[in-house]
TIROTOR-873603 format. One record per atom (N, C-alpha, C): atom name; residue in three letters; residue number from 1; x, y, z. Coordinates in Angstrom, 1 decimal, decimal comma. Atoms other than C-alpha are relative to their C-alpha. Layout:
REC site code pos     c1     c2     c3
REC   CA  ALA NUM      X      Y      Z
...
end
This chain:
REC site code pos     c1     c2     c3
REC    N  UNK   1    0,3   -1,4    0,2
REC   CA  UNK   1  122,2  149,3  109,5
REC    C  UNK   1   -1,1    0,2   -1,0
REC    N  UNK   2    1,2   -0,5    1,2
REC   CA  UNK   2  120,1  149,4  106,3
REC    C  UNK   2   -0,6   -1,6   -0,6
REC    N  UNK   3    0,3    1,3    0,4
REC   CA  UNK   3  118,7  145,8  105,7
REC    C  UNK   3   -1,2    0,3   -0,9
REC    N  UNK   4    1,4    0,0    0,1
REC   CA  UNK   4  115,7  145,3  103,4
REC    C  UNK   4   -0,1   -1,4   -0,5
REC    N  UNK   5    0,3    1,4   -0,1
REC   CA  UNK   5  114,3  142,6  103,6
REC    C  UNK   5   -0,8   -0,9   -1,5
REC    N  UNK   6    0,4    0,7    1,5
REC   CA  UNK   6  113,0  140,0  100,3
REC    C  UNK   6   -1,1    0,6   -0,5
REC    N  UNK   7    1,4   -0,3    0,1
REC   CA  UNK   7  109,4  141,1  100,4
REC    C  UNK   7    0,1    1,8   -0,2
REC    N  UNK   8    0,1   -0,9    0,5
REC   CA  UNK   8  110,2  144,5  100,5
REC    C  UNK   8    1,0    0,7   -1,4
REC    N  UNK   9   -0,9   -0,3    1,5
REC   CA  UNK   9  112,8  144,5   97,5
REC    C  UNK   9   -1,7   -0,7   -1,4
REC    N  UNK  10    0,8   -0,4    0,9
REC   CA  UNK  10  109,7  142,9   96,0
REC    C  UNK  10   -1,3    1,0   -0,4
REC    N  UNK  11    0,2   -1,1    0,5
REC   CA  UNK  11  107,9  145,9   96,1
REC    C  UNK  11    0,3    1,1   -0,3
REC    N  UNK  12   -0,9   -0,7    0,6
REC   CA  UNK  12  110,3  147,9   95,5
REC    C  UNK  12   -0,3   -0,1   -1,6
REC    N  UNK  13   -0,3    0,3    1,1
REC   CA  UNK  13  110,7  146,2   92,0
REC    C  UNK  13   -1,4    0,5   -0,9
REC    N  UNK  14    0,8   -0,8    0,7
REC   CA  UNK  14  106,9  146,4   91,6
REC    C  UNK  14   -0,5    1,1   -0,2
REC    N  UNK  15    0,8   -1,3    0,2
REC   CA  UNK  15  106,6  149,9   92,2
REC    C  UNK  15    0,9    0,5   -1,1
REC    N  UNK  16   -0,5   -0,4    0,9
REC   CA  UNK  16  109,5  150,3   89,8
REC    C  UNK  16   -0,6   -0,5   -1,1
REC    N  UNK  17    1,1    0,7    1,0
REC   CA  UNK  17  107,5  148,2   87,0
REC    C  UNK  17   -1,1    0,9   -0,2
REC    N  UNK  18    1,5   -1,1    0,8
REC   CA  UNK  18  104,6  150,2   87,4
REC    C  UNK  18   -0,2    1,2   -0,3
REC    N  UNK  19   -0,1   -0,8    0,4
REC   CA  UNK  19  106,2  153,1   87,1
REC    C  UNK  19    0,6    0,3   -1,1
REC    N  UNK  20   -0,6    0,1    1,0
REC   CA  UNK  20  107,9  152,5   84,3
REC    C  UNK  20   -1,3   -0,1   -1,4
REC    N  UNK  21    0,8    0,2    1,2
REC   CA  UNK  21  104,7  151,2   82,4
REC    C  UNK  21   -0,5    1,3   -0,1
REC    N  UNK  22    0,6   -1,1    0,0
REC   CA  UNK  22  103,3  154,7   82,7
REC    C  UNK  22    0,7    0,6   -0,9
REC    N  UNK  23   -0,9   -0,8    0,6
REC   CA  UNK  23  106,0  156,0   80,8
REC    C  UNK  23    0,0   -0,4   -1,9
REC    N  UNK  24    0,3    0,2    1,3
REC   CA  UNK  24  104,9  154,0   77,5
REC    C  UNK  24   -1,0    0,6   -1,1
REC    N  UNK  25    1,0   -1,1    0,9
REC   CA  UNK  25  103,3  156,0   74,5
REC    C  UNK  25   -0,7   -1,5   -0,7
REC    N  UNK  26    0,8    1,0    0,3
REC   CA  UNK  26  102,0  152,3   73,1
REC    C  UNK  26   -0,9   -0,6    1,4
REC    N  UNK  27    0,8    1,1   -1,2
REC   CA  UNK  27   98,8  150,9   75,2
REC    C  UNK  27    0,2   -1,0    0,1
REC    N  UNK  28   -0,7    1,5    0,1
REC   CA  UNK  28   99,8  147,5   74,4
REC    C  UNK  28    0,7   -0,7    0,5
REC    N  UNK  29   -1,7    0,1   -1,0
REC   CA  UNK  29  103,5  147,9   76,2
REC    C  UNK  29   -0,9   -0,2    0,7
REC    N  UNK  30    0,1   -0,9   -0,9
REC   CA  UNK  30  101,9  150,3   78,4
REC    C  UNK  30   -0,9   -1,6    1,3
REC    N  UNK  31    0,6    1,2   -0,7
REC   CA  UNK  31   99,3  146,9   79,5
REC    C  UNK  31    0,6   -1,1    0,4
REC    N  UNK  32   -0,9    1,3   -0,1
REC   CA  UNK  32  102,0  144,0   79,3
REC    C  UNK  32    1,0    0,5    0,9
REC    N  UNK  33   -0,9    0,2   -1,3
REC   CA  UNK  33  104,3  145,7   81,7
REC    C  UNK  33   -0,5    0,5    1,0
REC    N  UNK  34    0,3    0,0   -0,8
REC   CA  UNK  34  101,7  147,2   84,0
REC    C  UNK  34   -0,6   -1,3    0,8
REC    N  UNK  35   -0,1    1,4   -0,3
REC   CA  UNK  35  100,6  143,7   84,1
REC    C  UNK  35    1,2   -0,8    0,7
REC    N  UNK  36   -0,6    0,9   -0,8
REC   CA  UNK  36  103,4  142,2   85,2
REC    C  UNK  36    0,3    0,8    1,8
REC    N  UNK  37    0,4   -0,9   -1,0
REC   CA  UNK  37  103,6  145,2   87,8
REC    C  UNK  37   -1,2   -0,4    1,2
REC    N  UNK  38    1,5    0,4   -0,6
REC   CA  UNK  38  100,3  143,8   89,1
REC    C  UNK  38    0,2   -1,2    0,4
REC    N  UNK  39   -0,5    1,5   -0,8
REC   CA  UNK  39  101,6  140,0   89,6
REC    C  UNK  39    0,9    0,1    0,9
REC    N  UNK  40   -1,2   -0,3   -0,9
REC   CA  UNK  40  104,6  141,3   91,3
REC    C  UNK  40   -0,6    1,3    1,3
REC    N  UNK  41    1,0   -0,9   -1,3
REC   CA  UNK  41  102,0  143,7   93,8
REC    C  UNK  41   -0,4   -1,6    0,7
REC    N  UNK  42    0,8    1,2   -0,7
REC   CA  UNK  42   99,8  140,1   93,9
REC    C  UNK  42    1,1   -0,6    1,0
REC    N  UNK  43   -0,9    0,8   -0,9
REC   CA  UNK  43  103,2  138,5   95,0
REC    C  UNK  43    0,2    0,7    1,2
REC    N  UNK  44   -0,8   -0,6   -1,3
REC   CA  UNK  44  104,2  141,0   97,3
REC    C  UNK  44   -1,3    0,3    1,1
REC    N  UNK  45    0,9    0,2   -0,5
REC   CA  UNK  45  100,7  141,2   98,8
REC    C  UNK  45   -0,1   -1,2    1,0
REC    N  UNK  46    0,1    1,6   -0,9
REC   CA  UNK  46  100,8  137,4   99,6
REC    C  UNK  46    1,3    0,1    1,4
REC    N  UNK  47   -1,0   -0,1   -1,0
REC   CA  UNK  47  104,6  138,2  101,0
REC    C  UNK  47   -0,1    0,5    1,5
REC    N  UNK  48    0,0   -0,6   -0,8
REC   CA  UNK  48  103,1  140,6  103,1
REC    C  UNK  48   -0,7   -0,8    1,5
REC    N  UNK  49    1,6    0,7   -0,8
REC   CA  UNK  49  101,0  137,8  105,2
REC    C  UNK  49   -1,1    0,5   -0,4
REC    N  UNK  50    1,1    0,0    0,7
REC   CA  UNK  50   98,4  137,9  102,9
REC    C  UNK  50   -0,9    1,6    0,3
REC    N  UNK  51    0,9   -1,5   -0,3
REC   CA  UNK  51   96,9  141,9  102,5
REC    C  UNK  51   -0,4    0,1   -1,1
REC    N  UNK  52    1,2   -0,3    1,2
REC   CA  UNK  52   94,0  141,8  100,6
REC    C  UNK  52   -0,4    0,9   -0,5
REC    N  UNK  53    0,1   -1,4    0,6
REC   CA  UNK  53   93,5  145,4   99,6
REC    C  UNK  53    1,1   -0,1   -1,2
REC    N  UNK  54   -1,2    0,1    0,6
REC   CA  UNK  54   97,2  144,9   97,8
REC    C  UNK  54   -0,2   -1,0   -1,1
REC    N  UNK  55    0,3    1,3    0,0
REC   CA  UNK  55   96,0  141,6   96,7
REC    C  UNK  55   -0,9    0,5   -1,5
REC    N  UNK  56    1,0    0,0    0,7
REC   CA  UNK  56   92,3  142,4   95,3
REC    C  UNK  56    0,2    1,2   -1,2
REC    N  UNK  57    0,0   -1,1    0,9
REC   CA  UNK  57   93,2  145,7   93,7
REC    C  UNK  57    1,1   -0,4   -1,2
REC    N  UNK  58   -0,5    0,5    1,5
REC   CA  UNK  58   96,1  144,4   91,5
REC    C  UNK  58   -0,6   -1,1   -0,6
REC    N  UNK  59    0,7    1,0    0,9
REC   CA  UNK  59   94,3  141,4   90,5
REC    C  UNK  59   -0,9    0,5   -0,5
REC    N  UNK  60    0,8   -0,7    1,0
REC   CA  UNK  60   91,5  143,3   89,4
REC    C  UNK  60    0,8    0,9   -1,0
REC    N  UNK  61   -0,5   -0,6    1,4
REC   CA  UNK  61   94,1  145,5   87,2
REC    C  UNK  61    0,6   -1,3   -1,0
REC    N  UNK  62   -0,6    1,2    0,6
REC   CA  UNK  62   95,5  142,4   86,2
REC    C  UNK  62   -0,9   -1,1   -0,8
REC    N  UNK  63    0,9    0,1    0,9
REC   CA  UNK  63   92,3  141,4   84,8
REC    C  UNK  63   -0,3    0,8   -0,4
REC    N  UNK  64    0,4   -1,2    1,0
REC   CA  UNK  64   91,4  144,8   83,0
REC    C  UNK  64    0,7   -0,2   -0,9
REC    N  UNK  65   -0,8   -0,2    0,6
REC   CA  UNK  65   94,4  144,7   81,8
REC    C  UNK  65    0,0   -1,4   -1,5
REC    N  UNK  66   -0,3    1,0    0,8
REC   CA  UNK  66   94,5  140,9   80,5
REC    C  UNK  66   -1,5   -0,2   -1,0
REC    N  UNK  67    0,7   -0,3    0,7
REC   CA  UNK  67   91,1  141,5   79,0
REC    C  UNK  67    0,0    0,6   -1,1
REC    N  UNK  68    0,0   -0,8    0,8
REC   CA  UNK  68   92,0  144,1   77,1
REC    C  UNK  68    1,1   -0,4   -0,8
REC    N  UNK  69   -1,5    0,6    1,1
REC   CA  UNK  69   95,2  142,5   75,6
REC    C  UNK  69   -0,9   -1,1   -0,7
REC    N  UNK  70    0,8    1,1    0,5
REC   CA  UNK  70   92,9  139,4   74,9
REC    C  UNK  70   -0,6    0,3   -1,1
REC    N  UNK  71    0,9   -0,7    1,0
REC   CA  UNK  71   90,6  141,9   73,0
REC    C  UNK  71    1,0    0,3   -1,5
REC    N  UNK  72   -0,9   -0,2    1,0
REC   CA  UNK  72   93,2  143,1   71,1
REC    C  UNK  72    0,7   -0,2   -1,0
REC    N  UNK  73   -0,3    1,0    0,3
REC   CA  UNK  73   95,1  140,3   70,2
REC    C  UNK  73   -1,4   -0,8   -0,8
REC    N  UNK  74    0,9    0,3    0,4
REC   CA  UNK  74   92,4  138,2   69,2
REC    C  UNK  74   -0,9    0,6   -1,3
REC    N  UNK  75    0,7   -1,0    0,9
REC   CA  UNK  75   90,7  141,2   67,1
REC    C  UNK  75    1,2    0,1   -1,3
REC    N  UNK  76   -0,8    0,6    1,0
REC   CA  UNK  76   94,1  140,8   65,2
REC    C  UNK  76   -0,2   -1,0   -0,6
REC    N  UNK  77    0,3    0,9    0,5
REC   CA  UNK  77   93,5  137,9   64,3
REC    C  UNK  77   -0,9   -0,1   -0,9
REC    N  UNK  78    1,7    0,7    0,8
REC   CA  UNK  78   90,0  137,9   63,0
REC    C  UNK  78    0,2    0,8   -1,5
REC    N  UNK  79    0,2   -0,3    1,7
REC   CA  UNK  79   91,5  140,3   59,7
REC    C  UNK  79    0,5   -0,7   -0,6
REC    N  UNK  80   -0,8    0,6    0,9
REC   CA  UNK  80   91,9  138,8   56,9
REC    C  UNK  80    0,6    0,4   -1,4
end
């Protein structure tokens, strides 16, 4: 009657993830769990037999994002 199948529970999960990261008042969070939001698109992309729009677009957030944590991080570091 109502089956859903693996691939679509994982997008389910990522659309819950990435709606959740929206909801954070720190950029920081807001990056580390739209990030994982964005690996869990990449996965469900691949699940989909491989859809490259799904695919290309979170990995490019998934690099914005890990750039900017990089920056950030990092830039901590360097006070002394």
């Amino acid at each position: 009657m109502f089956e859903i199948t693996l691939t679509e529970w994982v997008g389910y999960l990522a659309s819950l993830v990435l709606m959740i990261s929206f909801l954070m008042k720190n950029i920081t969070t807001l990056r580390i769990i739209n990030s994982i939001g964005a690996i869990l698109f990449v996965v469900y992309g691949i699940m989909l037999t491989t859809s490259w729009p799904i695919i290309i677009t979170n990995a490019f957030i998934l690099g914005i994002n890990s750039y900017y944590l990089t920056k950030h991080f990092i830039g901590k570091q360097e006070v002394y």
